[in-house]
C-alpha positions in Angstrom: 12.5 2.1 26.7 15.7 1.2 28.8 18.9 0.5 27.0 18.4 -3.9 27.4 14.9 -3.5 26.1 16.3 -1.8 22.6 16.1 -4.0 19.9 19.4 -3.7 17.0 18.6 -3.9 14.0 20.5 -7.3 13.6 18.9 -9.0 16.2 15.4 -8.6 14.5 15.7 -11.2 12.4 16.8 -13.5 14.9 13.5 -13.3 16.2 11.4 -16.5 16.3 8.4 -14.0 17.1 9.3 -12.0 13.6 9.8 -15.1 11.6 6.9 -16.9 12.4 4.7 -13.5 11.4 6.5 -12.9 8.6 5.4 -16.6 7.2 2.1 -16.4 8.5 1.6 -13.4 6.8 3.3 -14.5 3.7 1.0 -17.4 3.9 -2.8 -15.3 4.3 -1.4 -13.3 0.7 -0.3 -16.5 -0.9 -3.9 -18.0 0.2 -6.1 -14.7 -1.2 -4.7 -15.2 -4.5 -6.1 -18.7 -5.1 -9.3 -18.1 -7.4 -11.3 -20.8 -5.3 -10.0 -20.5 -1.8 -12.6 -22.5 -0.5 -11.7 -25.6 -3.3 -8.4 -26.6 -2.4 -7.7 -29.8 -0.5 -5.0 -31.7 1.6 -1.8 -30.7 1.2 -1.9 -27.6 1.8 -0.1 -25.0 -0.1 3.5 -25.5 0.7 3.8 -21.9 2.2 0.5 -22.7 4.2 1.7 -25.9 5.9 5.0 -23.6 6.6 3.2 -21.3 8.3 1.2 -23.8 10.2 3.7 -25.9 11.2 5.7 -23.5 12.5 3.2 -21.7 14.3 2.2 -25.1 16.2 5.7 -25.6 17.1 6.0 -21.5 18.5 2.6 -22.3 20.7 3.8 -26.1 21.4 7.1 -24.2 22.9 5.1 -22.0 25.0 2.6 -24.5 26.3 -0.2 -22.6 24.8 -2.7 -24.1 22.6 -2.2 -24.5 18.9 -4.3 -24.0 15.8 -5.5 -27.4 14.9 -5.7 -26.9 11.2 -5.3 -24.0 8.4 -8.6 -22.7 8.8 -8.2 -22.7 12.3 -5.2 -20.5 11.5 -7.6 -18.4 9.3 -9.4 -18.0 12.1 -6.5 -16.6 14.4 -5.4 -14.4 11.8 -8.9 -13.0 11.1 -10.4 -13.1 14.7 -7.1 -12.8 17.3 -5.7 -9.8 17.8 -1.5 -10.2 17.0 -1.1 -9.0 20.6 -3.0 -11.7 22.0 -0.7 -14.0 20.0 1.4 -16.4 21.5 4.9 -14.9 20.5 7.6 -13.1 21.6 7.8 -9.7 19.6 10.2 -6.4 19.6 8.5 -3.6 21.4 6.0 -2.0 19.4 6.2 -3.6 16.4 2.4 -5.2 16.6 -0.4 -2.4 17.1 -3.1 -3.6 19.6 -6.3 -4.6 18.3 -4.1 -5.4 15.0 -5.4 -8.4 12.5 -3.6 -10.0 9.6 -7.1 -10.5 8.0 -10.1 -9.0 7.7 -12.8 -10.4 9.8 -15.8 -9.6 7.4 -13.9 -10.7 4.1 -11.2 -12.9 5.3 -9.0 -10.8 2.5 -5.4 -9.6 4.1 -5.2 -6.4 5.8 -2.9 -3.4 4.8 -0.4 -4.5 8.1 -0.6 -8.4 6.9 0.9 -7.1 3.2 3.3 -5.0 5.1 5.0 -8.0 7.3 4.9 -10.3 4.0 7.4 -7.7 2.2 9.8 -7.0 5.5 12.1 -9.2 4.3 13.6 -7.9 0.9 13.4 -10.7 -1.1 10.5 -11.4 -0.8 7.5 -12.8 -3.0 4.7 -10.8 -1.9 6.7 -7.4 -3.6 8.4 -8.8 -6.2 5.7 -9.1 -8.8 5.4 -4.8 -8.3 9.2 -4.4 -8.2 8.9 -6.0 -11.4 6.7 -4.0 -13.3 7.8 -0.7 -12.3 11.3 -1.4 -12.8 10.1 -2.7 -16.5 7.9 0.1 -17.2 11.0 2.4 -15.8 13.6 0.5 -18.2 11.4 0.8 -21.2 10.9 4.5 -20.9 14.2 5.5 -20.3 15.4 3.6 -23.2 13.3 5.7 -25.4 13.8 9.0 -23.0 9.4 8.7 -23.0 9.2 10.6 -19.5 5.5 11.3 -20.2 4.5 7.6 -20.7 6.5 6.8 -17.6 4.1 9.6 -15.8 0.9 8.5 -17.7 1.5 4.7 -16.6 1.6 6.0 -13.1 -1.3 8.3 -13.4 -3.7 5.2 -14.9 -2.7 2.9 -11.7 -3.6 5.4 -9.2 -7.2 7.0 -11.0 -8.2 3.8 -12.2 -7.4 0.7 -10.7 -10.6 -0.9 -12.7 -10.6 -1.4 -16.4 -12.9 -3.1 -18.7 -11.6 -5.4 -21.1 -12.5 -3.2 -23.7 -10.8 -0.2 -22.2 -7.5 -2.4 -21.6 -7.3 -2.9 -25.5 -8.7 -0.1 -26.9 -6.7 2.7 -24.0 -3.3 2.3 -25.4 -4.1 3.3 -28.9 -6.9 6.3 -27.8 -5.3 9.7 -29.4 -5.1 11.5 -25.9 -3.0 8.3 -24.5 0.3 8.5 -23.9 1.7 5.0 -23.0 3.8 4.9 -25.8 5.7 1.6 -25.3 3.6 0.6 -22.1 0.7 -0.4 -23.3 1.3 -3.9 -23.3 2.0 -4.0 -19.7 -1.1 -3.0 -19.3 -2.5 -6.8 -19.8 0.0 -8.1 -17.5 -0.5 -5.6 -14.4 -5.0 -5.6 -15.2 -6.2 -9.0 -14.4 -9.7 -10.5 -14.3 -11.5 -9.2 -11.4 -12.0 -11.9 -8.7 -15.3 -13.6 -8.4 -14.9 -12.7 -4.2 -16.1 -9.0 -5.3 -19.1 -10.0 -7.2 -22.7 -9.1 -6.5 -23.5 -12.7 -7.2 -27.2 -12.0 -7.2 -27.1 -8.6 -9.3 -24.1 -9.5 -11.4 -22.4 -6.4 -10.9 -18.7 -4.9 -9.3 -18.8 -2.1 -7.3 -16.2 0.1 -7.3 -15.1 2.9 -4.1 -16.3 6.0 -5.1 -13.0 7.3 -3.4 -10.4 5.2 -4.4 -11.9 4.0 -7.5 -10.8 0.0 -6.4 -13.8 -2.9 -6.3 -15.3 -2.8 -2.8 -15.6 -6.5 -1.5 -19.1 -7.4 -0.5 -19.2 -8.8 3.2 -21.2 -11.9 4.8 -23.6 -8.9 6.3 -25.0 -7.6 3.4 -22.3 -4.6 3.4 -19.4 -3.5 1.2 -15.8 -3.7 2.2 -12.8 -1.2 0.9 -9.5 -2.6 1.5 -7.9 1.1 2.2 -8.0 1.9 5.6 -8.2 5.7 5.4 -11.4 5.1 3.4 -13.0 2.7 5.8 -11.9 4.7 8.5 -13.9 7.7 6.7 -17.4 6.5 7.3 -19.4 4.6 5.8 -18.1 3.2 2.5 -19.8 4.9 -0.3 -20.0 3.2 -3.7 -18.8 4.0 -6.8 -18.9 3.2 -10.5 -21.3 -0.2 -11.1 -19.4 -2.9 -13.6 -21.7 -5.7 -15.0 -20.2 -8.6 -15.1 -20.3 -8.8 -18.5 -20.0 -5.3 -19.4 -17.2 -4.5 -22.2 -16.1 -8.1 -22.0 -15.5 -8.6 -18.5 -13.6 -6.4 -15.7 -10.3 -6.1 -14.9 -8.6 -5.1 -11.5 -5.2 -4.2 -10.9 -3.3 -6.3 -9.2 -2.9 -5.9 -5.3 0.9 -5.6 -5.0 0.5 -2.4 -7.6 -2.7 -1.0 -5.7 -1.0 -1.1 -1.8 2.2 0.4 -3.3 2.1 2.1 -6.3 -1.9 3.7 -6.4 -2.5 4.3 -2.7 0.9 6.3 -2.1 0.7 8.0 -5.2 -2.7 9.3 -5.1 -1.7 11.3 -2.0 1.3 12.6 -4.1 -0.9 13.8 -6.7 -3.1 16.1 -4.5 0.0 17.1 -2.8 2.0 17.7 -5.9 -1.3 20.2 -6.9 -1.4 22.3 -3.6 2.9 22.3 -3.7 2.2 24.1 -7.1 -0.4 26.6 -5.7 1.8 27.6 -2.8 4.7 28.3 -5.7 7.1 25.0 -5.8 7.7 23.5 -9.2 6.6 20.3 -8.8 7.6 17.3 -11.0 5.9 14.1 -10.1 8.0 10.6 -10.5 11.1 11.9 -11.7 13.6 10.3 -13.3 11.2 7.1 -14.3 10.3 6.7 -10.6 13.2 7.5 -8.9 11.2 8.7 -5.9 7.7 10.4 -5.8 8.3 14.1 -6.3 11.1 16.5 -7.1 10.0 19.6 -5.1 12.0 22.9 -6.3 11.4 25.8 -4.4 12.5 29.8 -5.6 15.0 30.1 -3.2 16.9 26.8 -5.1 16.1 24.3 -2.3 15.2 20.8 -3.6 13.2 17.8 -1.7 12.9 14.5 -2.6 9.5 13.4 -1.5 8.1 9.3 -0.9 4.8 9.5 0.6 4.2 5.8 2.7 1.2 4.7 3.3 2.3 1.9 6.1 0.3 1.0 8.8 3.3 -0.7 11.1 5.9 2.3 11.9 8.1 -0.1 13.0 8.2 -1.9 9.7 8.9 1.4 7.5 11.6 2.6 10.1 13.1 -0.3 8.8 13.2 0.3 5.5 14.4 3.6 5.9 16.9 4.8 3.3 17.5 7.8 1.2 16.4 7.4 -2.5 18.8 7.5 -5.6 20.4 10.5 -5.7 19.8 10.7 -9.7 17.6 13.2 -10.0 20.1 15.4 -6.9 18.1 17.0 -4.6 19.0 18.9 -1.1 17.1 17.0 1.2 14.7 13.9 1.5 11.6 13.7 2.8 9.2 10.4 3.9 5.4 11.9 4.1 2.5 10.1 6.3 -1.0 11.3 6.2 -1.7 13.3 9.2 -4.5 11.0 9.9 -1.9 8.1 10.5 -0.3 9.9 13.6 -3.5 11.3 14.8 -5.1 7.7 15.2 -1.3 6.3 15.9 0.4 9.0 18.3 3.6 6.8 18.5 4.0 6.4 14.8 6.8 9.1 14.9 8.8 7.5 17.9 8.4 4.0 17.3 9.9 4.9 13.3 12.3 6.7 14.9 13.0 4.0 16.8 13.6 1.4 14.7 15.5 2.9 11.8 18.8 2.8 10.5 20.0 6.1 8.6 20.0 9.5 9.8 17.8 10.1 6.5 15.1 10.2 4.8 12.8 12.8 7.3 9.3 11.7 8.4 6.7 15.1 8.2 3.0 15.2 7.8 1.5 16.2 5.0 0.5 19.5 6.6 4.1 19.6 8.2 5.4 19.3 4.8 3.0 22.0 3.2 3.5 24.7 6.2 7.4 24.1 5.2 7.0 24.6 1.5 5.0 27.7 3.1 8.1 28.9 4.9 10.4 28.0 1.9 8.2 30.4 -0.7 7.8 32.7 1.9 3.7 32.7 1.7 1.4 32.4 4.6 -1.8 30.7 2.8 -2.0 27.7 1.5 -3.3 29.3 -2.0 -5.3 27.7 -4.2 -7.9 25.5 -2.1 -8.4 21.6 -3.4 -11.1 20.3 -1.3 -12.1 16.8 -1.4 -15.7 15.4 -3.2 -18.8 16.2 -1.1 -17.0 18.0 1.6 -14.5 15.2 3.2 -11.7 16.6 5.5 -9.0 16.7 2.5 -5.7 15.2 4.5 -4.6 11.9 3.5 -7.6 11.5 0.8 -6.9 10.8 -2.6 
């Protein structure tokens, strides 16, 4: 990239190109929450006609030819490629082949979720910022680390509840929620009709990531994590009947994209740390960051795994944690997977973001360092993944 074509960090948001996708995007979330998509009528949803208005006016400016209506927007964002879009972009900021919206579901992609947050105050993250920072506040006001570390544990192994487990979970004797359980009602909410089996009456669940699978228009079953789609086949999981123990309850998509997906990563890699020798403390100080890493010779990490599809985006939002737990040195972690299928991720983060710190490693780069740092040269104990899946960037 020459020096005219680098993009500062200020001049991003003065991008009509970066507006218009933020609202689009913001717009495809706000419109997969309705319960009935397919009920609502003239008006539109206020952030709806936003984004079509102003995605007219973009494609009016540029003499191209506009989406008529919101579901020909749909359409776009399910069908058209963002680089085929008719907008002026950063470099790099929109992966080719990219969509906002699943074409077999018409439910928002990972990137779509990720352009709806860039801007901080925005709607599409607050409802997660909100919980965690709750469940955070109420454990630390009764120094409860464990039900701080339980809460998390639940949202990443089981992003499906029953009704009956919501009520009766808080109070079994091996729970340790202490003053969470509550929140529990607010962050589980009735599974959406969109991922029933209408004709069997049943949810299916991913038998790798444990959320609902979302049956398509072709008869086939849709995970909304990438790395498990990008696995294979999608296998299924647990069955819920619709009307088994009093309905079912998912949690809510904010928490799954970024609270279960990054820390189920965490977990396995909080495991093999352990093997290799580290001591290992997952979520510390009520979620300051991911994981305090200690190793023998006194060196500490702070370590965030992020699960982003857009490198450009998490460049962005690049900065070191709280210092509160201290630690030596901070660490961002990516699945190897994401760089193998993405072999700019690394330079186009670096690229875009603003702070010397955190680091970006793999999760191998950040095991063979832990390696180095405990002076072993195995990994140790082996944690291979169900039914013999390659175990980086699984769950």
């Amino acid at each position: 990239m020459s020096p005219e074509q680098t993009v500062r960090p200020a001049e991003w948001s003065e991008m009509d190109g970066v507006l218009l996708l933020r609202s689009v995007a913001t717009a495809m979330v706000r419109l997969s929450e309705i319960v009935s998509p397919g009920t609502f009528t003239l008006p539109y949803p206020d952030e709806a006609q936003r984004a079509l208005n102003d995605t007219v006016l973009n494609c009016l400016l540029l003499k191209a030819g506009p989406p008529e209506s919101l579901p020909r927007l749909i359409e776009w964002a399910a069908c058209r490629p963002l680089d085929r879009w008719p907008i002026a972009m950063p470099p790099d900021v929109v992966p080719p082949g990219s969509l906002l919206l699943d074409g077999a579901t018409r439910q928002p992609t990972q990137l779509c979720y990720e352009w709806a947050v860039d801007t901080e105050d925005s709607a599409a993250r607050h409802s997660e910022q909100q919980y965690m920072a709750l469940a955070s506040e109420r454990c630390r006001e009764e120094d409860y680390p464990e039900a701080y570390q339980a809460f998390r544990r639940l949202l990443v192994r089981r992003p499906v509840l029953t009704h009956r487990e919501l009520t009766t979970l808080p109070a079994a004797r091996d729970s340790d929620l202490g003053p969470l359980g509550d929140l529990l009602h607010d962050v589980y909410q009735p599974a959406p009709a969109a991922y029933l089996d209408r004709d069997r009456r049943i949810y299916t669940a991913c038998a790798r990531c444990h959320t609902l699978l979302h049956p398509t228009t072709g008869g086939k079953l849709w995970c909304e994590r990438q790395r498990c789609r990008e696995l294979g086949t999608v296998r299924p999981g647990r069955e819920y009947r619709a009307d088994e123990g009093g309905g079912s309850r998912l949690l809510i998509r904010p928490l799954r994209q970024w609270v279960s997906a990054p820390g189920a990563l965490e977990i396995r890699l909080a495991r093999q740390l352990t093997s290799i020798g580290a001591d290992v403390e997952l979520w510390p100080g009520f979620g300051a960051y991911g994981m305090r890493v200690k190793f023998p010779d006194g060196t500490t990490l702070a370590v965030d795994h992020k699960d982003w599809a857009n490198p450009a985006l998490l460049g962005r939002r690049a900065t070191p944690p709280s210092p509160d737990p201290p630690y030596d040195r901070c660490v961002w972690v990516v699945a190897v997977a994401r760089l193998r299928d993405q072999p700019d991720f690394r330079a186009t983060f670096e690229r875009y973001r603003r702070t010397a710190s955190p680091e970006l490693m793999t999760d191998r780069e950040l095991l063979r360092t832990a390696r180095q740092l405990t002076g072993t040269t195995t990994l140790g104990a082996r944690h291979p993944a169900p039914d013999g899946e390659p175990t980086e960037g699984l769950f």
